[in-house]
Phi, psi and omega in degrees: 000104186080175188219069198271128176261005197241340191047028166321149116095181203266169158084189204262141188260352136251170162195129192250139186214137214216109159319060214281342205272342170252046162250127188316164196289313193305343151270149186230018196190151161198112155275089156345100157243144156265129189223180182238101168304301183287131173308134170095320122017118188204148161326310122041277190303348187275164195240120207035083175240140189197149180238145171207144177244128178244123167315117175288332199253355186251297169098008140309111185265150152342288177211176137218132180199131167301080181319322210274313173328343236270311213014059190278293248039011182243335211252146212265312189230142164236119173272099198284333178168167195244110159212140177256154173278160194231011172096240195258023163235183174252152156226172222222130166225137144275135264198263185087023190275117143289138130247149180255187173077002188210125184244016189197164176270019182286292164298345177288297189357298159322315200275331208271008161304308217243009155295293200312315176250061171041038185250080188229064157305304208274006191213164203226124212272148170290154182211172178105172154315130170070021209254310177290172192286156159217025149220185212236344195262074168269068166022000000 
């Protein structure tokens, strides 16, 4: 919901929000990414960028991890957390993976191929301070 570029003003400047008891049976898997449109551009350059999954009706969050934190110079994208169907709920792992090299979630793929098949050469897990998951029920 929106595209805010300025990072103005308080509260989250985007928010993508996703219905699971109405996501079709036929998905069985949704990976969250976040990526850095602009060319040339690495979290690095954002200034408090930060990603979070939040319960809408509790206003519990989930995870949070601080994107601005990376200072990597390179990385572009967060494959941000994993949630899978359970037969009729979901289960939620938070993820927190850099990747470079990737402007659109189109370029992720590739990493999150290789997520899949225990392949993480290419991607650089978030650590620190303001870095973790917050709750302990990752699936």
């Amino acid at each position: 919901m929106g595209d805010d570029r300025t990072g103005e003003g308080s509260g989250d400047d985007e928010v993508i929000k996703i219905n699971l008891p109405q996501v079709s049976r036929s998905v069985t898997t949704i990976w969250p990414v976040i990526t850095v449109y602009t060319k040339g551009k690495q979290f690095d350059d954002i200034k408090n960028a930060y990603v979070r999954i939040v319960d809408p009706q509790s206003k519990k969050e989930f995870m949070r991890f601080n994107l601005s934190n990376n200072k990597d110079g390179v990385s572009t994208a967060s494959i941000v957390a994993n949630i899978r169907r359970n037969g009729d709920s979901w289960t939620f792992k938070a993820l927190g993976y850099y990747c470079s090299n990737a402007d659109t979630c189109d370029d992720v793929i590739p990493r999150i191929k290789e997520i899949m098949s225990n392949d993480l050469k290419n991607i650089k897990i978030l650590k620190g301070k303001g870095n973790k998951p917050i709750l302990g029920n990752q699936g």
